[in-house]
C-alpha positions in Angstrom: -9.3 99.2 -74.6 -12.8 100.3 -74.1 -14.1 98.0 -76.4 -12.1 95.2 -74.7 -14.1 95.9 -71.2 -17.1 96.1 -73.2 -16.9 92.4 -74.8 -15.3 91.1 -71.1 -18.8 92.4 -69.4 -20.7 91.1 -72.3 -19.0 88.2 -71.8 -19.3 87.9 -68.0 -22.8 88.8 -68.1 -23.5 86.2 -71.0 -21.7 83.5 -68.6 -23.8 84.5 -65.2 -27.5 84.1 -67.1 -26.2 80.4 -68.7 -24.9 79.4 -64.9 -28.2 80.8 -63.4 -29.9 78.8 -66.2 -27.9 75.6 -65.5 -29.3 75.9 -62.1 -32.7 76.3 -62.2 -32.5 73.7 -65.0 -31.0 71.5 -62.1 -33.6 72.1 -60.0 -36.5 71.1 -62.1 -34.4 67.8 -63.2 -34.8 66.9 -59.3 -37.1 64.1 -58.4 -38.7 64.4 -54.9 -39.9 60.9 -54.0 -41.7 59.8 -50.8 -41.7 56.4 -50.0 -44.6 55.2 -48.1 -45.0 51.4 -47.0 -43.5 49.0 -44.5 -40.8 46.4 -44.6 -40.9 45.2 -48.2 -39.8 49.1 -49.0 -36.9 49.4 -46.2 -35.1 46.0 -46.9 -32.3 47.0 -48.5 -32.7 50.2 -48.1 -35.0 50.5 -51.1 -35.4 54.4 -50.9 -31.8 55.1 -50.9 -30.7 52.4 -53.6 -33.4 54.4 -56.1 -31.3 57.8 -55.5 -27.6 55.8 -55.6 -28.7 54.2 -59.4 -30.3 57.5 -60.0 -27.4 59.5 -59.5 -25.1 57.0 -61.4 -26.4 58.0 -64.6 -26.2 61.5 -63.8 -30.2 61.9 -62.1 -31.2 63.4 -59.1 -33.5 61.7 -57.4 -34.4 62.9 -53.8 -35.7 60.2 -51.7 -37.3 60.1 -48.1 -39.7 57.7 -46.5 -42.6 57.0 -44.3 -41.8 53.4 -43.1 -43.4 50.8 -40.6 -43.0 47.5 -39.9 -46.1 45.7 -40.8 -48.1 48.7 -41.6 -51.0 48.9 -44.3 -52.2 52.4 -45.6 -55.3 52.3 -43.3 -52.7 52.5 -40.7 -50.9 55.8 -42.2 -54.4 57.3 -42.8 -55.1 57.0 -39.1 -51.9 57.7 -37.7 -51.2 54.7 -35.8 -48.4 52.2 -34.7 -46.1 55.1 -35.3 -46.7 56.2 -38.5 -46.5 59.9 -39.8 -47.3 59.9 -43.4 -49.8 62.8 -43.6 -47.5 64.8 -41.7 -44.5 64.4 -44.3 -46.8 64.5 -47.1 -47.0 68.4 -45.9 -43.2 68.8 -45.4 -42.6 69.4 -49.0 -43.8 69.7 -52.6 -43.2 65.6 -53.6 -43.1 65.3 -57.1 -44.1 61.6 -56.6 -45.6 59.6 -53.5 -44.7 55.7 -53.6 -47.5 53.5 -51.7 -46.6 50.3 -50.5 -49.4 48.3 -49.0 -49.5 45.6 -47.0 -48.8 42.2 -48.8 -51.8 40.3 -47.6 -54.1 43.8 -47.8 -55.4 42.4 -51.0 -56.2 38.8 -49.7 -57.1 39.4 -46.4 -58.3 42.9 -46.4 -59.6 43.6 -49.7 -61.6 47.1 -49.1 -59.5 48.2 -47.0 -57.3 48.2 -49.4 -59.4 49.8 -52.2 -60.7 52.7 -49.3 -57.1 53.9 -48.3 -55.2 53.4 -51.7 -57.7 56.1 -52.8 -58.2 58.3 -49.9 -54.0 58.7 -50.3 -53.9 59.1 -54.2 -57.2 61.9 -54.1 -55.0 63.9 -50.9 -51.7 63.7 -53.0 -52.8 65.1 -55.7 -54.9 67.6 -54.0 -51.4 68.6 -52.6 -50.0 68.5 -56.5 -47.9 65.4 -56.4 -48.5 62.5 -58.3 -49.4 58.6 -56.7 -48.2 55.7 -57.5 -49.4 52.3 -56.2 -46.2 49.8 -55.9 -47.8 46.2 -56.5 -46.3 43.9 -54.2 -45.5 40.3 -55.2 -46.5 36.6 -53.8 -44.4 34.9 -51.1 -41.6 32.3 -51.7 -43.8 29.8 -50.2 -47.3 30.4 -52.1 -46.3 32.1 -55.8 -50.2 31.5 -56.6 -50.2 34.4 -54.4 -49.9 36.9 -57.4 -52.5 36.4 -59.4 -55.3 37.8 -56.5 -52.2 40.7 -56.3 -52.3 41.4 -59.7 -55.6 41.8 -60.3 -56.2 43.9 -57.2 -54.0 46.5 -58.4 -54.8 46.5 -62.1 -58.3 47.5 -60.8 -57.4 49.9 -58.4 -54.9 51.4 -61.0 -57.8 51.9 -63.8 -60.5 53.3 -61.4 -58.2 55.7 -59.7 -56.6 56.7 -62.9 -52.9 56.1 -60.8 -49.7 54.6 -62.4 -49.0 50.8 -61.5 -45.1 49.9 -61.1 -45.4 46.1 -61.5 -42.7 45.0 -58.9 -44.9 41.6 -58.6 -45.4 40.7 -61.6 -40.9 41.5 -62.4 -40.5 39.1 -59.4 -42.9 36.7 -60.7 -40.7 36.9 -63.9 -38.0 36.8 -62.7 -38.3 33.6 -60.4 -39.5 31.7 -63.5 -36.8 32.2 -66.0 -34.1 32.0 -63.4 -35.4 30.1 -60.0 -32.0 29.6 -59.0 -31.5 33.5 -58.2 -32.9 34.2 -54.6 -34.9 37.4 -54.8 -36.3 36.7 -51.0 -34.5 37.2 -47.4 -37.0 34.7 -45.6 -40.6 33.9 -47.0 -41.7 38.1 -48.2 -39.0 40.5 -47.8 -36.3 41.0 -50.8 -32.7 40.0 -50.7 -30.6 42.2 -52.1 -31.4 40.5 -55.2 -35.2 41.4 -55.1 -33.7 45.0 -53.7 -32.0 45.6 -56.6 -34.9 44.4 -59.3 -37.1 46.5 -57.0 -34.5 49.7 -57.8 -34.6 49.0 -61.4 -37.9 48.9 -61.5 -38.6 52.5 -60.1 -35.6 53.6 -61.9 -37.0 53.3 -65.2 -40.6 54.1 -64.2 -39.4 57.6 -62.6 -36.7 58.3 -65.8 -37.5 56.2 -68.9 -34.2 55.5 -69.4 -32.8 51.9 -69.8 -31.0 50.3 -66.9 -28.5 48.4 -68.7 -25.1 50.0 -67.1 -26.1 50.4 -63.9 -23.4 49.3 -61.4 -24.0 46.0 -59.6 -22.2 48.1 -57.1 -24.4 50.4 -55.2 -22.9 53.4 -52.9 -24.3 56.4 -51.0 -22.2 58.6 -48.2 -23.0 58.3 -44.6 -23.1 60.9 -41.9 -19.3 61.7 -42.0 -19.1 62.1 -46.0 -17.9 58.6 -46.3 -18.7 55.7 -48.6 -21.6 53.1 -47.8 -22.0 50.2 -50.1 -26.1 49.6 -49.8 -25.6 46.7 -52.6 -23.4 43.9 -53.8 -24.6 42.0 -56.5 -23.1 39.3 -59.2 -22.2 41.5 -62.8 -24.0 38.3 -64.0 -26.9 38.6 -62.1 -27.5 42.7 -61.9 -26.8 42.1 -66.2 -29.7 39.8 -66.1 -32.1 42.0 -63.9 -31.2 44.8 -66.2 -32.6 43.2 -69.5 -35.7 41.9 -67.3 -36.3 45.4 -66.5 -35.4 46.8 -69.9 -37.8 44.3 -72.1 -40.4 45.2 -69.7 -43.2 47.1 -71.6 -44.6 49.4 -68.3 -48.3 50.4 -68.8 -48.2 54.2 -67.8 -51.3 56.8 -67.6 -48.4 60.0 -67.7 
C-alpha cells in the first residue's frame, strides 16, 4: 500500500515538472511581432492574418501594430500625424519589429529613407528585438517602380546588417506569371489577394516552414469570442500563392 502512494507521488510529481515544461516551452515558441507602417500593412488586416495562418499550423504568433495612414518612418521617429511607435516599442519585449516604409520613400525621399530605417533598426536592437525592413512593391500603374525599390532595400539591408522580406519582388512575381490575379485594391494597396501573398510571405520568414496547407480561409475571434473571417480566397489561387511563396529562396542574415 505504501509503495502504491509512493509510485502515485512519483508519478504526480513526474507529471507536474513535464506540464510546467510544456509551458514554458509554450512560452518561448511565442512570436511577438510589431508591425510598424501605414496602409499597405493594415489592408486586410495584415497583422492579424500573420497570427490566423500562424496559429493554423499550430504557431503562436502574437501580433500588434503601429499603423498610419500615409506615414513614413521619419514620421514614427518624430512622433507625428498620430503615430506612437517608440512608445509601443517599450510596451514589451518584441521578438521581431516589422517596418513598413512609405512606398514612394525610396523614390521621392531617398535619405530619409536610409536615416530613419537605421535610427529604428540600431533602437530595436538596443531594446533586444530583431528588425526587419518589409520591401514594398511598385504600383499597378507604373511596375518599373520596383527596380529603384529593390535596390534601395538590398542596400539598406546589407549595410545595416537587417533581414529583407521581399514582399516586392513576390508581387512582382506574382503579377508576371499570372496577370490575371488582382493583387491590388486601387493603384498601391493589396486586395485580399496581395493580403494573403503578403501573410505568406511573413509566415515563412518568421517560421521556416512551407505554406502549402494553409487555408484559403482565414479566421480570428472578435470581441465577443466569435468567428471573423479576415480572408476569402480561391483554393486555386491561395494553392498558387503557396508554391510562389514556397519556391522562393529568402536571403536571411539569422
Amino acid at each position: 500500500m505504501k509503495i502504491d502512494i509512493k509510485i502515485k507521488k512519483t508519478i504526480y510529481i513526474i507529471a507536474i515538472h513535464m506540464l510546467f515544461g510544456l509551458s514554458i516551452q509554450a512560452q518561448q515558441d511565442t512570436l511577438k511581432v510589431l508591425f510598424v507602417g501605414n496602409s499597405f500593412t493594415y489592408f486586410y488586416n495584415l497583422p492579424q492574418v500573420v497570427s490566423s495562418m500562424a496559429k493554423s499550423q499550430g504557431v503562436v504568433i502574437e501580433t500588434r501594430q503601429s499603423t498610419v495612414g500615409g506615414s513614413g518612418l521619419d514620421q514614427h521617429w518624430n512622433g507625428e500625424k498620430g503615430t506612437r511607435t517608440r512608445v509601443l516599442l517599450d510596451s514589451t519585449d518584441w521578438d521581431y519589429v516589422v517596418f513598413n516604409n512609405h512606398s514612394l520613400s525610396t523614390i521621392d525621399a531617398p535619405d530619409d529613407f536610409y536615416e530613419y530605417s537605421v535610427k529604428f533598426a540600431n533602437l530595436v536592437r538596443a531594446k533586444g528585438g530583431e528588425p526587419v525592413f518589409m520591401m514594398t512593391w511598385a504600383y499597378k500603374s507604373n511596375p518599373l517602380m520596383q527596380t529603384t525599390i529593390t535596390d534601395a532595400y538590398e542596400k539598406l539591408s546589407k549595410e545595416s546588417a537587417t533581414d529583407l522580406v521581399p514582399c516586392g519582388l513576390l508581387f512582382e512575381k506574382a503579377r508576371n506569371k499570372r496577370p490575371d490575379l488582382n493583387l491590388f485594391f486601387d493603384d498601391k494597396h493589396p486586395s485580399y489577394n496581395g493580403t494573403y501573398l503578403l501573410g505568406l510571405t511573413f509566415y515563412k520568414y518568421f517560421t521556416g516552414n512551407k505554406t502549402s496547407g494553409i487555408s484559403n480561409r482565414l479566421t480570428t475571434k472578435d470581441s465577443n469570442g466569435e468567428k471573423l473571417y479576415l480572408i476569402f480566397m480561391l483554393q486555386e489561387d491561395a494553392a498558387f500563392l503557396q508554391q510562389l511563396v514556397d519556391d522562393y529562396h529568402f536571403k536571411t542574415l539569422k
